[in-house]
C-alpha positions as CSV (number, residue, x, y, z in Angstrom):
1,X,27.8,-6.1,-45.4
2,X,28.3,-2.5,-43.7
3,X,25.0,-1.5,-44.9
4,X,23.5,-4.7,-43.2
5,X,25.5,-4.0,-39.7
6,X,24.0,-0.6,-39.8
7,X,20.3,-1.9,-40.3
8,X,20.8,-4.5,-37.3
9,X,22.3,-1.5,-35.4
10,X,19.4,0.4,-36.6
11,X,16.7,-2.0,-35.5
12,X,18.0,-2.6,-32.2
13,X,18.4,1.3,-31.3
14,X,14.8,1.3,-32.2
15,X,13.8,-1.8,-29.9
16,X,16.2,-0.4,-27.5
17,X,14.1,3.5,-27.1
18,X,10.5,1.4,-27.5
19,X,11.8,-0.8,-24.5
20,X,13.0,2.3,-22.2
21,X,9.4,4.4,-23.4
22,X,7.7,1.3,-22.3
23,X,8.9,1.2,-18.8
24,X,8.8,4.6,-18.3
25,X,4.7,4.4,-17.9
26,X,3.6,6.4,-15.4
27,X,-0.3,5.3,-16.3
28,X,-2.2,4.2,-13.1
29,X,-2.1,0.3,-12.9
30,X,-5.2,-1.4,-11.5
31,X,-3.9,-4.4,-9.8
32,X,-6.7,-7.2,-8.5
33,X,-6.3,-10.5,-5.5
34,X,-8.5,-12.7,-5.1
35,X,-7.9,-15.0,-1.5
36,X,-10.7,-17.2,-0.2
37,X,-11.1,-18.1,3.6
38,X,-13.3,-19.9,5.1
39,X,-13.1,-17.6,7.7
40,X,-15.2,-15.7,5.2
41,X,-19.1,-16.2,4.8
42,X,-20.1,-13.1,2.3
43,X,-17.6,-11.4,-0.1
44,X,-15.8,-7.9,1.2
45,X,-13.6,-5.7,-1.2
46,X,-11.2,-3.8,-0.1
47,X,-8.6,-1.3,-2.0
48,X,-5.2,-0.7,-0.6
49,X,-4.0,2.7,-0.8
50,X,-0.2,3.1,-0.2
51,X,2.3,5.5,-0.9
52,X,0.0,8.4,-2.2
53,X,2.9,11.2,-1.1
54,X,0.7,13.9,-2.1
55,X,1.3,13.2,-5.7
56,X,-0.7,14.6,-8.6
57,X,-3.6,12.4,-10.3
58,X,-5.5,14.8,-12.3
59,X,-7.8,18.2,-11.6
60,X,-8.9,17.4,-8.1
61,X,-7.5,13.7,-8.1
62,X,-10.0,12.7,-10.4
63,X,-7.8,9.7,-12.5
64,X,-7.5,8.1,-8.8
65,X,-11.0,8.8,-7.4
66,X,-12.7,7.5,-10.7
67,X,-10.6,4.4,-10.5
68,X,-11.3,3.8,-6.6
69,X,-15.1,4.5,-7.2
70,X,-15.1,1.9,-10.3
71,X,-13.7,-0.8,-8.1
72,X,-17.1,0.1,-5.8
73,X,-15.2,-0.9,-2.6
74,X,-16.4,-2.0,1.0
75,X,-14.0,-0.1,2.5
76,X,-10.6,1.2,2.5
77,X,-7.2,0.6,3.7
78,X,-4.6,3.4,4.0
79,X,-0.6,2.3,4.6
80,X,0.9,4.6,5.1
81,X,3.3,7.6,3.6
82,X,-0.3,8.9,2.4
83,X,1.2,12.3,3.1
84,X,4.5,13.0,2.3
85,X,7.2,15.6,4.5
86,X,7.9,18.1,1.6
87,X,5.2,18.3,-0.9
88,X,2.2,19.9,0.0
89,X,-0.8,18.2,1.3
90,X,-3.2,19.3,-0.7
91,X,-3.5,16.5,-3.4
92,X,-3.7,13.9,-0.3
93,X,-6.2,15.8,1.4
94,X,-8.8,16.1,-1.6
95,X,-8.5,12.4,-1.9
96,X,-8.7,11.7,1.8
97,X,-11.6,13.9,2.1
98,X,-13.8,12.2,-0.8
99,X,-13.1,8.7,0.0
100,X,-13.9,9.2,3.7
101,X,-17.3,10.4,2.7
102,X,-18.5,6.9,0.5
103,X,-16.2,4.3,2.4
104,X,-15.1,3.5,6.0
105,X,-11.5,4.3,6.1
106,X,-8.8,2.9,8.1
107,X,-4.7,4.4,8.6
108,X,-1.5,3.8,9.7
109,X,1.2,5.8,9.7
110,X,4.4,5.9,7.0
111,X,8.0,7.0,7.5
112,X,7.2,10.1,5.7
113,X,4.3,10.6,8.1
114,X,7.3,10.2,10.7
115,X,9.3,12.8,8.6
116,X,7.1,15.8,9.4
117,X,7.5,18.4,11.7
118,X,5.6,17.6,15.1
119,X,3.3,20.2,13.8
120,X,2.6,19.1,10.2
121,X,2.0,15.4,11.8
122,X,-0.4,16.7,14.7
123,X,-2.3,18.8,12.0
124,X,-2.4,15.4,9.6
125,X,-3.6,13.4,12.0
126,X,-6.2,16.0,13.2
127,X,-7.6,16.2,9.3
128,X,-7.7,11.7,9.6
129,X,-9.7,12.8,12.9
130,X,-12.1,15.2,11.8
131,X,-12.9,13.0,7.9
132,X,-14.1,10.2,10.4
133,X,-10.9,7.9,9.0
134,X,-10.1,5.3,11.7
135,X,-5.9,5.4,12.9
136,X,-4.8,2.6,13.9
137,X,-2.1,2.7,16.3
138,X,-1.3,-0.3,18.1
139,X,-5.4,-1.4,18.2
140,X,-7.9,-3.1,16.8
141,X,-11.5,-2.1,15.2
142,X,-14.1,-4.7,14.4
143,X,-16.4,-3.9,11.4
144,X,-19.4,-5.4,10.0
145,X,-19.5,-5.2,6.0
146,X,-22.3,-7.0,4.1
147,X,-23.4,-9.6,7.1
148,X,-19.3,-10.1,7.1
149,X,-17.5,-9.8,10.7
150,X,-13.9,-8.6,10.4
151,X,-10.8,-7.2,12.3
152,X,-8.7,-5.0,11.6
153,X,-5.8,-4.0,13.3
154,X,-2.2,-1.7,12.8
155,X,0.9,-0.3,13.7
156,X,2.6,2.7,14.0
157,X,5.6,2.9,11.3
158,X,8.6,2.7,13.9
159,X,9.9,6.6,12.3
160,X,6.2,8.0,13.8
161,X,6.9,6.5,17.1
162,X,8.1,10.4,18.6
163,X,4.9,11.6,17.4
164,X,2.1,9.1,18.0
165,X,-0.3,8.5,20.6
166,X,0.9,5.5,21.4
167,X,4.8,5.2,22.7
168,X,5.1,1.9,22.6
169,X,7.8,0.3,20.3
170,X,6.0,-1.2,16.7
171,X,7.1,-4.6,18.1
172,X,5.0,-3.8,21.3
173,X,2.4,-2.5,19.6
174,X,2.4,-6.1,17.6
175,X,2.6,-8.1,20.7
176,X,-0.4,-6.1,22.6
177,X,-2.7,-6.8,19.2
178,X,-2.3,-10.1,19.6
179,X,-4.2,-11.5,22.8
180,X,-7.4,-9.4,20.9
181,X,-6.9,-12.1,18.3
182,X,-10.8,-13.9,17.4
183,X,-9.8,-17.2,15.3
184,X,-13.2,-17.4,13.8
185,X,-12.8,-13.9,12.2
186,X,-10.3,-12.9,9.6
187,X,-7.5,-10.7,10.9
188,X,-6.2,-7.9,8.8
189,X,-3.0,-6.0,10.0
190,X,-2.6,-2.9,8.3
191,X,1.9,-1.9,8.8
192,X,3.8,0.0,6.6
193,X,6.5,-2.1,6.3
194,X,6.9,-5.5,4.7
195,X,10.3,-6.4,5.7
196,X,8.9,-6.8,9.3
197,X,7.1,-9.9,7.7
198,X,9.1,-12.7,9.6
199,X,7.7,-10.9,13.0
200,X,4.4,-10.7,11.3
201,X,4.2,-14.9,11.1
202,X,4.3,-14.9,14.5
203,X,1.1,-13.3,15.0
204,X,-2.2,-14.5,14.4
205,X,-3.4,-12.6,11.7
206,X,-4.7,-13.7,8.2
207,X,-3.8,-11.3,6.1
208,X,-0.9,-8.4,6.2
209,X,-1.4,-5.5,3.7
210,X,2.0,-2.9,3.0
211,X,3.6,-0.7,1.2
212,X,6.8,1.5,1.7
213,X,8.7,-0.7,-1.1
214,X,8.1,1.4,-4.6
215,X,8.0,-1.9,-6.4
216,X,11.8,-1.8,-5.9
217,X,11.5,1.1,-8.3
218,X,12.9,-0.4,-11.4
219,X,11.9,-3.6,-12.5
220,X,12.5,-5.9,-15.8
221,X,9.5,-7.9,-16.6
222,X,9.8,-11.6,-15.8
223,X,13.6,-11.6,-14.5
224,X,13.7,-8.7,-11.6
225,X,10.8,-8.0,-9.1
226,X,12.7,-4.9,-7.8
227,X,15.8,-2.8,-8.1
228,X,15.8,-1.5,-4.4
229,X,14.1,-0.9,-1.6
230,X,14.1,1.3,1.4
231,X,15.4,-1.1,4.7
232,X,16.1,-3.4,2.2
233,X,18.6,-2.5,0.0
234,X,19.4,-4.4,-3.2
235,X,16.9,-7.0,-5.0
236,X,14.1,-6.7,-2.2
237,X,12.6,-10.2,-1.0
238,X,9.2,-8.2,-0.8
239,X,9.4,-5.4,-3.2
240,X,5.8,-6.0,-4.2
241,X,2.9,-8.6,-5.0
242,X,1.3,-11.7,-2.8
243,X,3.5,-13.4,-0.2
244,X,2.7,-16.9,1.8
245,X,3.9,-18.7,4.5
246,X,1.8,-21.0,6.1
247,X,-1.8,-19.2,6.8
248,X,-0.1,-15.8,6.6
249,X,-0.9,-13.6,3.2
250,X,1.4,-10.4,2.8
251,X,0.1,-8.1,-0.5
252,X,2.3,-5.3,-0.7
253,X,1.1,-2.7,-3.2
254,X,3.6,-1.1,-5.3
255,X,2.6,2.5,-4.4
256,X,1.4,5.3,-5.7
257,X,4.4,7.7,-5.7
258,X,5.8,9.6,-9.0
259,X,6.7,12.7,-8.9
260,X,8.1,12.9,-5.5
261,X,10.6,10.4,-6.0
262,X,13.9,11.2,-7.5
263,X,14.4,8.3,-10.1
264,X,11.6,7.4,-12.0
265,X,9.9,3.9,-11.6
266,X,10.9,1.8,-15.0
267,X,7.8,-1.0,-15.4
268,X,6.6,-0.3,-12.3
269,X,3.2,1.6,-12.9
270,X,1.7,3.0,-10.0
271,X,-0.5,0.9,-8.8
272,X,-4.3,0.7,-6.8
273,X,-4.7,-2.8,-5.3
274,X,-8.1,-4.1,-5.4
275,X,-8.6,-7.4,-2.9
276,X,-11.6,-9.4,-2.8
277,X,-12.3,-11.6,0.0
278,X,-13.9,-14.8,-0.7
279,X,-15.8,-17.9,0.4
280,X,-13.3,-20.7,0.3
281,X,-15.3,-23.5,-2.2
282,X,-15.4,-27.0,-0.3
């Protein structure tokens, strides 16, 4: 009987270390959406880049940049806390500067953005500036991808407010966006932050895309979505995936941060998020 006990013991040490390996995957996760509108005529992809913080992806970013350029994207969607206020910006700016060359870029601002010194923000901003990479604060660009007519608009992150261009409160900025609102052509609202989502609803936009969450960090597979989240707290309502309510869609990418957080993600791969807007079938 002992000898038993120890070989159940045994066997479920050994599940227990695969289980904890498991999670600790650091691997970059490609993760796909698929939302059909009939606001939509001619399909558009877009990747969602949140949460870069500078972090490392290879000899000149490559692991990242090879997956963006596999996904062959229309164009690209930054979310902030692309830079990060105490690593380096080096990593960030090799990406920034080789996806702005292929693909028309769009920004907001993060926390971390909001984190910098006055000067380190001023001299990010001026690098978005000088790569041709669209910041959105408080306004609205409208694009023309494949024969397909979009907006798409965003917000400061309310920590950048000190430092932006534009001194209105996030909440202004939201209400000022909406009077440029076209019903016949699908809305985008690029914000850092999905917990504003209930103020997002009221708004006239189609889709919402943010980050700012870390997947709630730690996650268990099938029972928790998220650990914790910054603003908020415990068990996150929107630690990450595809939200509805009513005609709204909120996709909140899980991030790309690793080694500049101080507790590891645990199943919660880093993750590029790959959308593709479709035709709606009738």
């Amino acid at each position: 009987m002992k000898i038993k006990n120890k070989k159940i013991r045994l066997v479920l040490l050994v599940i227990l270390l695969l289980f904890m390996v498991s999670g600790l995957d650091q691997r970059l996760f490609i993760r796909n959406y698929q939302l059909a509108s009939d606001k939509i005529q001619n399909p558009v992809r877009i990747i969602l880049i949140t949460d870069l913080h500078s972090c490392y992806y290879g000899k000149n970013q490559q692991r990242l940049l090879q997956a963006i350029d596999a996904q062959n994207p229309d164009m690209i969607a930054l979310a902030g806390d692309i830079f990060d206020d105490q690593l380096p910006d080096e990593n960030t700016q090799i990406v920034l500067e080789a996806v702005s060359e292929k693909y028309p870029c769009y920004y907001v601002t993060g926390n971390h953005e909001g984190w910098c010194t006055k000067e380190k923000f001023q001299k990010n901003m001026q690098f978005l500036k000088d790569h041709d990479i669209i910041i959105l604060a408080g306004k609205s660009e409208q694009l023309e991808i494949a024969d397909q007519k979009l907006f798409i608009s965003g917000i400061d992150d309310p920590d950048c407010l000190a430092y932006s261009e534009n001194k209105n409160s996030t909440e202004k900025q939201m209400q000022e966006l909406n009077p440029d609102i076209q019903n016949h052509t699908y809305q985008i609202l690029l914000s850092h932050r999905p917990e504003l989502f209930p103020e997002y609803q009221n708004l006239n936009f189609d889709l919402i895309l943010c980050g700012h969450a870390h997947g709630g960090q730690w996650r268990i597979p099938y029972l928790l979505n998220g650990l914790y989240a910054p603003n908020q707290g415990l068990f996150p309502e929107y630690a990450g995936g595809l939200y509805q309510s009513d005609q709204v869609t909120m996709i909140v990418s899980r991030g790309l941060a690793r080694e500049s957080t101080k507790i590891p993600r645990f199943y919660n791969r880093p993750e590029l998020v790959v959308i593709d807007l479709e035709a709606e079938s009738k």
